[in-house]
KEKEDO-965115 format. One line per field, with one value per residue (C-alpha): residue in one letter; x, y, z. Coordinates in Angstrom, 3 decimals. Example, Ala and Ser with C-alpha at 12.3 -4.5 7.8 and 13.67 -1.06 7.14 Angstrom:
code = [A;S]
xx = [12.300;13.670]
yy = [-4.500;-1.060]
zz = [7.800;7.140]
This chain:
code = [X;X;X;X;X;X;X;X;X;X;X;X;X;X;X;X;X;X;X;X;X;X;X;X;X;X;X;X;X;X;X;X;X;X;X;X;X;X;X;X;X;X;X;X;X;X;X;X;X;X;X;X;X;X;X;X;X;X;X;X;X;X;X;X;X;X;X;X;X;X;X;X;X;X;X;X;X;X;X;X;X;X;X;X;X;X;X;X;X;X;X;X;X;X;X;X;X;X;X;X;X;X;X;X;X;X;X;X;X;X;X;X;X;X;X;X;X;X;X;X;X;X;X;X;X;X;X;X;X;X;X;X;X;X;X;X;X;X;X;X;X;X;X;X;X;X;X;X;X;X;X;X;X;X;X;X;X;X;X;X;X;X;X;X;X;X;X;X;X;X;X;X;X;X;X;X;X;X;X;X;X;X;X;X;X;X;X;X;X;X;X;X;X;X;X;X;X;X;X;X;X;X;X;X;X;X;X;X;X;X;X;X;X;X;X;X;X;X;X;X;X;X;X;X;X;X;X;X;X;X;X;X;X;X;X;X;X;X;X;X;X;X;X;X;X;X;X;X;X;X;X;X;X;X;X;X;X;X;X;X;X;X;X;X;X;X;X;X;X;X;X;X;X;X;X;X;X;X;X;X;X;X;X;X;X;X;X;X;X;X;X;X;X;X;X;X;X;X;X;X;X]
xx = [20.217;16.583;17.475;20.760;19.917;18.632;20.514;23.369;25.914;28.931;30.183;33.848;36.262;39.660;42.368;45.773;48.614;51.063;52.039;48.652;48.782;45.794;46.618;45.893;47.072;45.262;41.949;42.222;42.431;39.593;37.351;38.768;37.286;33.972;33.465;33.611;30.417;26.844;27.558;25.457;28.595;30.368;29.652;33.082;33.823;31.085;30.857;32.216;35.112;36.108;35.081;35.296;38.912;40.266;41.407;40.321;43.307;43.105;39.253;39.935;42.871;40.403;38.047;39.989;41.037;37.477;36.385;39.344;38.427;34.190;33.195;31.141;27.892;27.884;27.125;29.408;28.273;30.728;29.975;30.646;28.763;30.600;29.698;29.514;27.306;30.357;33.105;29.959;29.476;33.645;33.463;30.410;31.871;35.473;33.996;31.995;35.466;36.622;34.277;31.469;28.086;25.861;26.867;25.639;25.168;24.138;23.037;25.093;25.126;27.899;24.840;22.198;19.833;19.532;19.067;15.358;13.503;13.664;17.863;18.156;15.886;17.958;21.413;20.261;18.894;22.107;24.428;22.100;21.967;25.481;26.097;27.111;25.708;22.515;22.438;21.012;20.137;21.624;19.702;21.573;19.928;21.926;25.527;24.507;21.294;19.387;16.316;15.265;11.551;8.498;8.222;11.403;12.162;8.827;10.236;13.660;12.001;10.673;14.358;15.207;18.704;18.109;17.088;16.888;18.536;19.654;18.010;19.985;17.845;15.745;12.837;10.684;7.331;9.497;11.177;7.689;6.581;9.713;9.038;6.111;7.062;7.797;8.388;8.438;12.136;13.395;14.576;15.486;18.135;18.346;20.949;20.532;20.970;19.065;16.269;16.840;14.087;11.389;12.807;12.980;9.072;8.198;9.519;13.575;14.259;17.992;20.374;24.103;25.040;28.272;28.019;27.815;31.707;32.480;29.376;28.465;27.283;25.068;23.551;22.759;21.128;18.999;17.799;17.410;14.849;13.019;12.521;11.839;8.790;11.081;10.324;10.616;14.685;14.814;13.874;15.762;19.206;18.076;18.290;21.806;23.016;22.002;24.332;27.218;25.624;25.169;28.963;30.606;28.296;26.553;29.055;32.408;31.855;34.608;37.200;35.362;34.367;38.128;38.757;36.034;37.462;40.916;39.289;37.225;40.989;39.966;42.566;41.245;44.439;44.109;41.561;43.001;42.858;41.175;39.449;40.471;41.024;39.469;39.653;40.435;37.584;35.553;38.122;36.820;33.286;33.201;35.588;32.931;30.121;31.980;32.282;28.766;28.123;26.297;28.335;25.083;24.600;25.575;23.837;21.419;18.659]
yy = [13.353;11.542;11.046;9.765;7.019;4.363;2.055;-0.566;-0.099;-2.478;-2.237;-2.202;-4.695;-3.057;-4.717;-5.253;-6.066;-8.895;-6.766;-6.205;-2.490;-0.632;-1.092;2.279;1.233;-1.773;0.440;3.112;0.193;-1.299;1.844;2.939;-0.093;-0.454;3.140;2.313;-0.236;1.499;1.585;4.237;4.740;3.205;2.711;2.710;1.184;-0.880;-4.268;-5.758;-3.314;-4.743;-1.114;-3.248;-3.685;-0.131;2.191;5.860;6.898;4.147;4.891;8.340;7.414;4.653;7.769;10.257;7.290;6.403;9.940;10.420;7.559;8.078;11.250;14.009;12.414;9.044;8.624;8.099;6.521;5.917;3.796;5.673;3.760;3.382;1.885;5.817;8.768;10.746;8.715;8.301;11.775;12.609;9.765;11.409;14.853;13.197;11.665;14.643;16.547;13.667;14.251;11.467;12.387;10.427;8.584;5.109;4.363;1.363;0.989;0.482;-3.059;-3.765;-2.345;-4.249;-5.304;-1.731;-0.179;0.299;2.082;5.412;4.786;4.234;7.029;9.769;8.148;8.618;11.756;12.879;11.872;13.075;16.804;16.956;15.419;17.838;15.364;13.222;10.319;6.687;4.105;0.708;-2.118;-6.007;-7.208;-10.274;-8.578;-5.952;-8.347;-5.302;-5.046;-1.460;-1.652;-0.101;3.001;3.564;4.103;6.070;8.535;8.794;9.177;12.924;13.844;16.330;15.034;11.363;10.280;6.678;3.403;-0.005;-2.798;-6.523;-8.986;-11.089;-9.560;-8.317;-7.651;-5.342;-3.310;-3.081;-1.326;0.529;2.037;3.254;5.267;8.577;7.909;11.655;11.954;8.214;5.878;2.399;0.166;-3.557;-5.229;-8.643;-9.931;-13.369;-10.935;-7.981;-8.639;-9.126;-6.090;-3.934;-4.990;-3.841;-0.910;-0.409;2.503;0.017;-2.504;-2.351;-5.909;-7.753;-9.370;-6.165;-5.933;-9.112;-8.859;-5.362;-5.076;-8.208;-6.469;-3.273;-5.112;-7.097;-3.367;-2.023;-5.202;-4.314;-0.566;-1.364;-4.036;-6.972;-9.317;-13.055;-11.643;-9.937;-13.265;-15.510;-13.323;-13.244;-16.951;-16.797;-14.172;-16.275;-19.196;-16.622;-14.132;-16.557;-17.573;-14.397;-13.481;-16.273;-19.138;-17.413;-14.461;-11.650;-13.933;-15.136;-12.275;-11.431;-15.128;-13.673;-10.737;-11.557;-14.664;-11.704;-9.866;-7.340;-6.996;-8.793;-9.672;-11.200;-10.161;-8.954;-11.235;-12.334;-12.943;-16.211;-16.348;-18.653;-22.655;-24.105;-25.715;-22.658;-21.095;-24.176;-23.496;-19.677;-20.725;-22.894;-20.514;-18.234;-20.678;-21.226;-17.399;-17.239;-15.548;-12.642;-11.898;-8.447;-7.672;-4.951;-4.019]
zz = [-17.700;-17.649;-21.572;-21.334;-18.741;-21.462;-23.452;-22.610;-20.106;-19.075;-15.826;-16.753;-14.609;-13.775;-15.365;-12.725;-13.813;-12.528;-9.667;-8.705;-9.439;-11.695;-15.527;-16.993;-20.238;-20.505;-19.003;-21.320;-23.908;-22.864;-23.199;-26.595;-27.683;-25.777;-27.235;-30.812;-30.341;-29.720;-25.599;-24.195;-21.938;-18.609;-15.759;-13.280;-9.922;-9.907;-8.220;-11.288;-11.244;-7.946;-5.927;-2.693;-3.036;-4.259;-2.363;-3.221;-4.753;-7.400;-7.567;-8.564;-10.905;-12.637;-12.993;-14.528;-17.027;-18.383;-18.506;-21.077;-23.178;-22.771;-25.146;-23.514;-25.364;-23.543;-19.807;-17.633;-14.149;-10.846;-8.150;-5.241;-2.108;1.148;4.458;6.012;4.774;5.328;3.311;0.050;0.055;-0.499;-2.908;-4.640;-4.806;-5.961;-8.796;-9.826;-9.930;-12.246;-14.954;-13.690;-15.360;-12.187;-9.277;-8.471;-4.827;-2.949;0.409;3.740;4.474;7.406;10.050;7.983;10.558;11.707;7.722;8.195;5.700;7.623;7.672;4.213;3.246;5.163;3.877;0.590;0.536;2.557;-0.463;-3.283;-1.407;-1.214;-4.307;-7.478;-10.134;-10.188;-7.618;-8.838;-6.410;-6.635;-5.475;-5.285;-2.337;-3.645;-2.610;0.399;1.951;1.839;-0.139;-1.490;-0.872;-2.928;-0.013;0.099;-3.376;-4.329;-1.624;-2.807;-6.252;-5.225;-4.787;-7.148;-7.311;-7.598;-11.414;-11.466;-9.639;-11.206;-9.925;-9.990;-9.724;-11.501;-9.397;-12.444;-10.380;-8.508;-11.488;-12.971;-9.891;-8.956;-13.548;-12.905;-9.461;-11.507;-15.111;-15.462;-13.637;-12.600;-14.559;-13.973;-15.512;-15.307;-13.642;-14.198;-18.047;-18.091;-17.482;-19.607;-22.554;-20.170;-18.041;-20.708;-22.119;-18.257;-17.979;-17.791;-20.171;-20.313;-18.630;-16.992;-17.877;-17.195;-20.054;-22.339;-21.187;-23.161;-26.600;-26.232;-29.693;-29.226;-25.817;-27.755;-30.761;-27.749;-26.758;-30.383;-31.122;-28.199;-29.023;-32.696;-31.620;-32.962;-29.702;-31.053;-32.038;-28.793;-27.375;-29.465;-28.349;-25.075;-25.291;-26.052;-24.611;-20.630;-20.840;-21.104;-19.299;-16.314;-16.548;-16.118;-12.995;-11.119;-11.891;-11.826;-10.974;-11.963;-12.818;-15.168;-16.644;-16.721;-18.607;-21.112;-22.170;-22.525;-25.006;-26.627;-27.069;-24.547;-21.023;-18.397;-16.079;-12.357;-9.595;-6.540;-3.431;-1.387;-4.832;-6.730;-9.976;-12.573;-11.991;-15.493;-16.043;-15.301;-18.377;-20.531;-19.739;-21.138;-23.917;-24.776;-24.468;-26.677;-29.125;-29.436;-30.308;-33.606;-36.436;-36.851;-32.916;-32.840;-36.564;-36.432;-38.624]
């Protein structure tokens, strides 16, 4: 597992259809493709994915999807975090039945105030014992309000069922430090793509990036520069890889990302409510921003 957590990950939207049902077809579509790039895999049911807003039975039918379309040699991750211990435990243990390779988990956040560090610690730890497949952490303090601290994650580290967490934010002082807890065994993958070069020179062995949904091959040639020593190109597509980047997250969050893909000829279709979907200006905005995409941004070397 500790080998196969590097690289570029998208966390995949889920594509509804005009009913507002799960579009299989357009899902299974959608992964073909992202698996015919240089994707380390998928990760499912993440906040992108609209998780919040699924119940489990179209969680577990968006599972056993992906897993058909991602091949045994790419990672796939599912996020399976719930407001109980209880309910993210049967979520973990679903998606291990469904083929996931790791689950990602965030913290509890209705109860925030009383998530101390001692809380969080034993919710973890809870899941990743019960758990049949590796556990990573997932830290948006952004989303949940809930910062996972230094202590916290150095003793979550020592389980032997937790490998690694993805950390979204542009906090790089903290993914340095949360690197270097124990290299050996836990990895850490950036969340947050305006700061993915510099996240990756401190210490992420990769990235889940919205953005990677939409120019995956341009997000995996961003993590080939950096491996290969090649930092003023790593830079340079960092630099436009943001304005997009920031458009599909920050600015317009997943219907935007949806407007994206469906420009990119992936399936995007309509978020579910209470979700709004794209303004048209915020549709001329990322048109624009995919316009400007140089003709050699996903070129290798």
């Amino acid at each position: 597992m500790r080998d196969k957590l590097a690289g570029i990950l998208p966390p995949i939207p889920t594509p509804f259809n005009s009913a507002g049902q799960v579009d299989q077809r357009a899902l299974a579509e959608n992964v073909r493709r992202w698996m015919t790039t240089g994707l380390s895999g998928i990760l499912a049911l993440g906040s992108n994915g609209e998780a919040a807003l699924l119940e489990d039975d179209e969680c577990d039918a968006i599972l056993a999807t992906v897993r058909e379309g991602v091949p045994a040699g790419r990672l796939l991750l599912a996020g399976t975090g719930r407001e109980s211990t209880r309910a993210t435990i049967a979520a973990s243990k679903r998606a291990a039945r469904l083929g996931a390779d790791a689950v990602l988990v965030r913290p509890p956040f209705f109860f925030r105030t009383q998530m101390t560090g001692d809380a969080l610690v034993a919710h973890f730890s809870a899941v990743a014992d019960a758990s049949p497949v590796p556990l990573l952490l997932y830290n948006l303090p952004g989303v949940t309000g809930i910062t996972l601290t230094l202590p916290v994650v150095a003793t979550l580290a020592d389980h032997p069922n937790i490998v690694g967490m993805k950390e979204t934010s542009g906090d790089l002082e903290r993914l340095g430090q949360f690197a270097q807890v124990r290299p050996d065994k836990f990895r850490v993958l950036c969340g947050w793509a305006p700061v993915v070069y510099p996240a990756l020179v401190s210490g992420a062995a990769g990235a889940i990036l919205a953005v990677a949904n939409v120019w995956p091959d341009a997000c995996v040639t961003l993590y080939e520069h950096v491996r290969a020593g090649r930092h003023a190109d790593a830079l340079a597509l960092q630099q436009r890889l943001t304005p997009l980047a920031q458009l599909v997250t920050s600015v317009y969050g997943i219907a935007g990302l949806k407007v994206a893909l469906e420009l990119e000829g992936y399936q995007g279709g309509p978020v579910r409510a209470p979700l709004l979907p794209a303004t048209a200006a915020g549709r001329e905005d990322i048109a624009r921003a995919l316009a400007a995409r140089p003709q050699a941004i996903g070129a290798g070397r």
